[in-house]
C-alpha positions in Angstrom: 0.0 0.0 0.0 1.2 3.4 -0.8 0.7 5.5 2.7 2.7 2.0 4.0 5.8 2.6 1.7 5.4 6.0 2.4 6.2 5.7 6.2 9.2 3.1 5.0 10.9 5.5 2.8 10.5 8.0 6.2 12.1 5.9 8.2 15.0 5.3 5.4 15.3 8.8 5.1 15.2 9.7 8.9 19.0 8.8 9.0 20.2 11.5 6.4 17.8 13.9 6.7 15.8 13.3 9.8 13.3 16.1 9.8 11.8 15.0 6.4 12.2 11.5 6.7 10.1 11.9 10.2 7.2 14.4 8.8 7.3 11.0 5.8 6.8 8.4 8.8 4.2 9.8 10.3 1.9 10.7 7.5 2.2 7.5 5.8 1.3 6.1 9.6 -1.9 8.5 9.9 -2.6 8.0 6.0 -2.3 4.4 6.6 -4.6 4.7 9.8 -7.2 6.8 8.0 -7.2 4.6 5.3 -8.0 0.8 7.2 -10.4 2.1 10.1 -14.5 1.7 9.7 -15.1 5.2 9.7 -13.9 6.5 6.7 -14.8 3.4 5.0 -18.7 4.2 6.4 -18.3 7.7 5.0 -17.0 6.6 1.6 -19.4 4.2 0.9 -22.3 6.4 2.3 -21.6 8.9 -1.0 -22.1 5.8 -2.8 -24.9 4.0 -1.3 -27.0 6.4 0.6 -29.5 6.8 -2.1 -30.3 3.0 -3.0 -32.6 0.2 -1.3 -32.9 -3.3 -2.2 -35.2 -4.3 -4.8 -37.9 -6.9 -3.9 -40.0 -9.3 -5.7 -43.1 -7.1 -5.1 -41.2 -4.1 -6.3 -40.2 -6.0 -9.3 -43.7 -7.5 -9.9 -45.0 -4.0 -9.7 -42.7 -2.4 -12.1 -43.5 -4.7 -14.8 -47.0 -4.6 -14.0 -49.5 -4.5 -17.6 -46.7 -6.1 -19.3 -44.3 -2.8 -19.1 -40.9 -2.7 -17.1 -37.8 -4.6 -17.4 -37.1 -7.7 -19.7 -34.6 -9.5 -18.7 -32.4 -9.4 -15.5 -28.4 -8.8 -15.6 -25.9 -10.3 -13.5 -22.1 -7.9 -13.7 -19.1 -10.0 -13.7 -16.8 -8.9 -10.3 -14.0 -10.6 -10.8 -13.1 -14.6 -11.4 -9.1 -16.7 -9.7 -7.7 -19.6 -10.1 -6.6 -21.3 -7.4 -2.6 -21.5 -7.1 -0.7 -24.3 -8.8 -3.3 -27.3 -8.5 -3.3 -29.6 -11.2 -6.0 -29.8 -13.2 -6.3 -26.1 -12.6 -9.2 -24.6 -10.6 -10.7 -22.1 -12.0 -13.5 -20.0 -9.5 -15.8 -16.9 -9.0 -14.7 -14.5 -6.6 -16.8 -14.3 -3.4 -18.1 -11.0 -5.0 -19.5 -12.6 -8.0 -20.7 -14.9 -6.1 -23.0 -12.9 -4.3 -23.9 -11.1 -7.6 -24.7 -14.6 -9.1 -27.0 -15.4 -5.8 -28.8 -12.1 -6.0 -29.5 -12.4 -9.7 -30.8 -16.2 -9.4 -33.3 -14.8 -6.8 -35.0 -12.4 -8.5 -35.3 -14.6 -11.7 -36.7 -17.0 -9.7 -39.2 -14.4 -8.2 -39.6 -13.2 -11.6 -39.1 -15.2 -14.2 -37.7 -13.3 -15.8 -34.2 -14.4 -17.9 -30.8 -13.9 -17.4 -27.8 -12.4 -19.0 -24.4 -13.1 -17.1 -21.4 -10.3 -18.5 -17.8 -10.7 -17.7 -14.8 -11.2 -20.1 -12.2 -13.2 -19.5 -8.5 -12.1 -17.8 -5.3 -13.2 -19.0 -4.6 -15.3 -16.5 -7.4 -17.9 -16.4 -8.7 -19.7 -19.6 -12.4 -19.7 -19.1 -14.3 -16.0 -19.1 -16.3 -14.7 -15.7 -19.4 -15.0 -17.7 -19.2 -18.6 -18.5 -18.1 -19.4 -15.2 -21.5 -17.6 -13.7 -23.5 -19.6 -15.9 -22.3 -22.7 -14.8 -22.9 -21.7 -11.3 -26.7 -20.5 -12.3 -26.9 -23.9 -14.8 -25.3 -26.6 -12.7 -25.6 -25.2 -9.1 -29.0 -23.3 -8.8 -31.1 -25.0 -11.7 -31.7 -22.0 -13.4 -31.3 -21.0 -17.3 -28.8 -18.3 -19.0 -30.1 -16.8 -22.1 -27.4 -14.8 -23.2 -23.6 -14.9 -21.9 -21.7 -12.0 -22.9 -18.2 -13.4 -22.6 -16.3 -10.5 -24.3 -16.3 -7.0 -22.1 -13.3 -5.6 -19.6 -14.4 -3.9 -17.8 -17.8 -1.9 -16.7 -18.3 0.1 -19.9 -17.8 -2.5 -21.8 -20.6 -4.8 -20.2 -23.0 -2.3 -20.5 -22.1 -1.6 -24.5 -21.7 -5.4 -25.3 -25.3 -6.6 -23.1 -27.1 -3.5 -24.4 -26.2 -5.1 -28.1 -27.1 -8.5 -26.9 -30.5 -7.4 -25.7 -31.1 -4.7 -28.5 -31.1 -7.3 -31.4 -34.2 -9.6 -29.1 -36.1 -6.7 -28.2 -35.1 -5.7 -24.5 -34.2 -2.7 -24.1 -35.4 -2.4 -20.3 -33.5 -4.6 -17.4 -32.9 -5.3 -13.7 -29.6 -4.4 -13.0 -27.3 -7.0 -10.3 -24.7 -5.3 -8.2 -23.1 -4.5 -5.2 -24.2 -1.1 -3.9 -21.3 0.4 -3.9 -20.9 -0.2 -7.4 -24.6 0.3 -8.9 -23.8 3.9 -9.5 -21.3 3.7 -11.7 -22.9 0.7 -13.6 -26.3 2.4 -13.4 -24.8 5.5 -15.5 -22.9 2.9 -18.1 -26.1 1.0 -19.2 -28.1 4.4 -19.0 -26.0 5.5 -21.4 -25.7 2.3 -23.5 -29.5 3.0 -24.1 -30.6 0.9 -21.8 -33.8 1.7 -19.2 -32.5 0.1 -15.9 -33.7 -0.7 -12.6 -31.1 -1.6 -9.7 -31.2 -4.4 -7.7 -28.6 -3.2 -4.9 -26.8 -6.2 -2.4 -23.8 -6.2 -0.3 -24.6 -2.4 1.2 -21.3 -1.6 3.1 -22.4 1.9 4.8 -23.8 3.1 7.6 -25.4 7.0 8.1 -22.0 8.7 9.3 -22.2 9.7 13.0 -19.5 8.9 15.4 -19.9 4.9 15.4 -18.4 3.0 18.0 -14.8 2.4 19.3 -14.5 -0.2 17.0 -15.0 1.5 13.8 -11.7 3.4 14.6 -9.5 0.6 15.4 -7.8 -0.7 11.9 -8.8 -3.9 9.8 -8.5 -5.7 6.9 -12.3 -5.5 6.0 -11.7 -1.5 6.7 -8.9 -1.5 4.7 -11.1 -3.2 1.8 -13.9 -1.5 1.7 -11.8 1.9 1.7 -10.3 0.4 -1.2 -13.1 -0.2 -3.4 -15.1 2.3 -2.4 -12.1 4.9 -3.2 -12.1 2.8 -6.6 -15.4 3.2 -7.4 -15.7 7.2 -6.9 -12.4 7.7 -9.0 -14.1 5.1 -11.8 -17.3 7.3 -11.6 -14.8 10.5 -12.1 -13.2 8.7 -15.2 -16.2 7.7 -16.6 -17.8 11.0 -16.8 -14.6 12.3 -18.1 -14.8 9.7 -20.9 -18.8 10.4 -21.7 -19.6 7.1 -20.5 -21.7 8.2 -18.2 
């Protein structure tokens, strides 16, 4: 981590010029501090998520009441490992496309309606995200995948590559599957892909900000995460607007 190497290259400097190498150390030590405790990962995930709420089946039901609303229900693609050296090689979902698989196959199963999985595949494994999530839905949850868009890198491209998927049958209104803290940014890529979406919101990470308890002060790993991709996703949501993408 950055603020961590920070505070090493104070301490290195600390012995040739010691009152730079010291003001070094102790930022990267508060930096590193503000950036692993609960608080500021509440706070950064609030901007994201303090607009949303879950979608339910009777919301669903009655946005597609008289035979309007969504089409068909998509499932992003957060990210796919394989599993160190075993031979034959293991290929798996990440535990956060997991939940976006589990989320999706709910609501289809409330709604019927079908599903399109959307995740390209990285360099380092040999099967795409999207054909790894429709396994899962096929083999593991007993439901059917219409369309698998196996092509896209990232965001941008899942909502440009789906939206041409769903264009040529017809759809051109869907339930949207993703963590919270990234359904803005996604929201604003299928939007403008020409798509009419509704958000289906899991994983919510925030809390209103107030002072918390002790805890959310002390440092940890899942702090240190969710500052992470939170910080990820409001720099992606900067990048994109730069780009036009939404």
């Amino acid at each position: 981590m950055a603020t961590l190497l920070m505070a090493a290259l104070g301490l290195w400097w600390m012995t040739r010029r010691p009152k730079l190498g010291r003001a070094l150390a102790v930022l990267g030590v508060a930096l590193t501090w503000v950036c692993s405790i609960g608080a500021t990962a509440d706070a950064l995930s609030y901007l994201l998520e303090k607009d949303q709420q879950p979608l339910t089946a009777k919301m669903l039901a009655a946005a597609r009441q008289g035979g309007q609303g969504p089409g068909a229900i998509v499932v992003l693609g957060g990210g796919a490992v394989r599993d160190g050296w075993s031979k034959p090689q293991r290929e798996r979902l990440q535990e956060r496309t997991i939940e976006r698989v589990l989320a999706g196959a709910r609501l289809a199963r409330a709604s019927g309606l079908p599903l399109l999985v959307t995740g390209g595949r990285p360099k380092w494994l040999t099967h795409a995200e999207a054909e790894l999530m429709r396994d899962m839905l096929q083999d593991d949850l007993g439901l059917p995948v219409r369309w698998v868009e196996d092509q896209s890198r990232d965001t941008a491209e899942n909502a440009q590559l789906s939206a041409q998927m769903l264009k040529r049958d017809g759809i051109s209104a869907v339930v949207l599957v993703t963590q919270a803290y990234h359904m803005p940014r996604s929201v604003r890529t299928f939007e403008a892909a020409g798509l009419q979406v509704l958000a289906a919101p899991h994983g919510f990470k925030s809390t209103p900000p107030g002072w918390g308890e002790w805890a959310d002060w002390v440092p940890s790993a899942s702090g240190m995460e969710t500052v992470w991709l939170a910080s990820r996703e409001l720099i992606g949501l900067l990048w994109y607007r730069l780009r036009g993408l939404g």
